[in-house]
N, C-alpha and C positions, 0 to 999 in steps of 0.2 A: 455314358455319353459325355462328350467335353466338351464344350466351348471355348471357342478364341476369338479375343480383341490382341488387334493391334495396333502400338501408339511407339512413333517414332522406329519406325522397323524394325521393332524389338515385340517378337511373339507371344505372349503370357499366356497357358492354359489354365483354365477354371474348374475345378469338377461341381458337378450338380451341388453336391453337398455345400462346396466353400459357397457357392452363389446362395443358395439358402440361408445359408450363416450370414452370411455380411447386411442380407436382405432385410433376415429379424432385428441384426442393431440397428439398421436405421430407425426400422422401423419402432422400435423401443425410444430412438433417438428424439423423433417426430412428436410421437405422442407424450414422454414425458417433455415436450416444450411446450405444447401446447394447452395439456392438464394443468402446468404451473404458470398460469400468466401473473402478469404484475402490470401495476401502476408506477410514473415516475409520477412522485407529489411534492419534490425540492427538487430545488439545482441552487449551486451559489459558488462564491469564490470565497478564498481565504489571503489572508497574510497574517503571519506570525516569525516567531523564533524556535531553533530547534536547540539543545543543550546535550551535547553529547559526554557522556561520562570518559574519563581516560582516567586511568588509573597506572598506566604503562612508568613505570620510577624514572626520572630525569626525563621527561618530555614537555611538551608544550601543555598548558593548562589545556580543562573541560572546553571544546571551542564551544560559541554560541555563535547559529549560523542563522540566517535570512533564508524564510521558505515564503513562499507561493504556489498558490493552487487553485482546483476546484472540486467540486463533490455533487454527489447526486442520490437521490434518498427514494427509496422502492416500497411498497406494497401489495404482498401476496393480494391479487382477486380470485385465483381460484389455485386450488390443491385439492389432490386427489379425497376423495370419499367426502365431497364437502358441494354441496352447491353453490353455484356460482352468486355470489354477493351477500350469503351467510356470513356466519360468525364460525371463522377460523380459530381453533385453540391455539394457540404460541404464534399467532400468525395478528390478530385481529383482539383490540383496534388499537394498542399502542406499540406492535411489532415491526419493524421493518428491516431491511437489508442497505445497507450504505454503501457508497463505493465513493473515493477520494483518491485523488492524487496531487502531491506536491511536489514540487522539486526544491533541491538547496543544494551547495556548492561547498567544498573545501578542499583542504591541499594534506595531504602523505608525505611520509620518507619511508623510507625501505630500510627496516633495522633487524639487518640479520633476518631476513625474510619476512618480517610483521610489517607491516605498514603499522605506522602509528600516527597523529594528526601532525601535524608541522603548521610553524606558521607560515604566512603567503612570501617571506620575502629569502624563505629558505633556499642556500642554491649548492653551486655545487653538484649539478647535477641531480640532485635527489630531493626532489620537490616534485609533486605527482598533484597535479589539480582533478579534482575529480568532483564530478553531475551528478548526482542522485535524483533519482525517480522511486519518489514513496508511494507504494501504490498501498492504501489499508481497504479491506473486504469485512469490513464488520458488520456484526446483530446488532439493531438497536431498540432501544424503548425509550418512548416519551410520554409525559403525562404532564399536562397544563395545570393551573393551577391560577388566582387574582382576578381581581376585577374582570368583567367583561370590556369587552372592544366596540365591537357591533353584535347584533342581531347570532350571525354566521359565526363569529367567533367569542363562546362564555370567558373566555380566559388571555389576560395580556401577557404570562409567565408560563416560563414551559421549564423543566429540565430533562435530560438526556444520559442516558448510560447508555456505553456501546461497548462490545466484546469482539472480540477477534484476530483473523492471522492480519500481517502486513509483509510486504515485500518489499526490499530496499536493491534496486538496482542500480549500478555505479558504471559511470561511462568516467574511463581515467585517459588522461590527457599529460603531456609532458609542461610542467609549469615552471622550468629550467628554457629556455631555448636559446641558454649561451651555446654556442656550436663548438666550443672547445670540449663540451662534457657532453655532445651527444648520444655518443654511446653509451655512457654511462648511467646517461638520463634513461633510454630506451631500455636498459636491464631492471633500473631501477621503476620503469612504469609496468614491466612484464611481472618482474614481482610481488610489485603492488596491488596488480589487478588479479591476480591468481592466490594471492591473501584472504580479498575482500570476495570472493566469489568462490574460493573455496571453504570446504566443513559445513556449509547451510548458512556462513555469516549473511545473507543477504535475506532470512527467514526470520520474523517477530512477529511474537504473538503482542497483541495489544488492550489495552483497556482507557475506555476514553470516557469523560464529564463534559458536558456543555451545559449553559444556561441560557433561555433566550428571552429577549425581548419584542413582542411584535410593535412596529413602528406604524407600520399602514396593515390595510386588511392582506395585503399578498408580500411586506417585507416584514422580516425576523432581521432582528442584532443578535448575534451570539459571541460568546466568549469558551473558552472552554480549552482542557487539556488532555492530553493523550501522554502514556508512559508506553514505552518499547522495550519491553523484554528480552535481552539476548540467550533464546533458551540454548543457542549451537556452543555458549561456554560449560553446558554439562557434558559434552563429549569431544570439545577441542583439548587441545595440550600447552594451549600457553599458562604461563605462571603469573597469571594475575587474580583477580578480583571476579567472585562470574558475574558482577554488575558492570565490569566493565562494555565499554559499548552501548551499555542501555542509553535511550536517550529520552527527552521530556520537552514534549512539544505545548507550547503555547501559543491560539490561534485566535486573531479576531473573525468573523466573516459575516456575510450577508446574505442571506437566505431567500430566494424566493418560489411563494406557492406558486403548484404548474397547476 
């Protein structure tokens, strides 16, 4: 037997079986959402600096760039074989899932196909300003510790270890726009963007410290740093350093309980 939908006057037949199959992923879909619920128990913003390593011979120094952002901190309530508002093992009570995104800015040249950092006032056509969007998905744990605050809160000090992947996405832009070197600029942002977005470079794993201080019962001060691992220099082919690229972010931010 078959079935047909049509969308946009273009015919698709189904057979029994494919409509079955697709039927169970959802439905695998559904219920593993709804067995994993979670808590948002932070949210906050950040400002920091980010320290990019360059090790590229005769270029511009390490740059140090200007990031801003915000973040948002989860907690498993429920996972499969576990009742709802028990004690979850690796989940409960100083486990959680983070999610952060910052952004910061800086400028490229195109050397011999590597994009390498340049400073802002590089021209000539070959100066590439480029957006980064860090997005990190880290584990974390926290465990308080000091004085009590109030009642609801034993402890005015907390610290934080956090593990995990990060994403560095780059929106590259022409930061040349003498019109004499247009074209040259455009070769030189097409190579630059296909640099930094080829091999995995836009993949880091990460590992991150904070320390916090509660000021009121629902704000945290925190200070803290994250290191960026460039792991895509164990299988690229440039002739540097494989710390090149790693980068070491230092963030203040403000935390508050939801």
């Amino acid at each position: 037997m078959k079935y047909r939908c049509q969308v946009s006057k273009k015919v698709f037949r189904l057979s029994k079986h494919a409509i079955k199959k697709y039927l169970c992923i959802l439905a695998i879909f559904l219920t593993s959402y709804s067995v994993f619920a979670f808590d948002i128990t932070h949210a906050g913003g950040s400002l920091g600096v980010l320290i990019i390593n360059n090790t590229v011979p005769e270029s511009a120094p390490n740059p140090v760039v200007n990031t801003i952002g915000g973040f948002a901190n989860f907690t498993f309530t429920s996972v499969p074989g576990f009742a709802p508002g028990s004690s979850v093992p690796g989940f409960a009570p100083g486990f959680f899932l983070s999610t952060a995104l910052d952004i910061l800015w800086l400028n490229y040249e195109n050397r011999d196909g590597i994009a390498v950092p340049t400073e802002t006032e590089t021209g000539n056509g070959n100066n590439v300003f480029v957006i980064g969007l860090l997005l990190d998905v880290p584990l974390g744990y926290v465990f308080y510790f000091g004085p009590p605050v109030t009642e609801s809160l034993p402890h005015r000090f907390s610290a934080t270890l956090l593990a995990g992947t990060s994403f560095l996405f780059r929106i590259c832009m022409n930061g040349d726009t003498t019109e004499a070197y247009a074209s040259v600029m455009e070769q030189n942002r097409i190579a630059v963007a296909q640099y930094l977005w080829g091999n995995g470079r836009w993949f880091y794993p990460m590992i991150s410290g904070k320390f916090g201080i509660v000021l009121q019962e629902t704000f945290t001060f925190t200070v803290g740093a994250k290191w960026y691992i460039p792991i895509f220099n164990l299988w690229t082919t440039d002739d540097n350093s494989f710390f090149n690229a790693s980068m070491l972010a230092i963030q203040l931010a403000m935390q508050i309980s939801l």
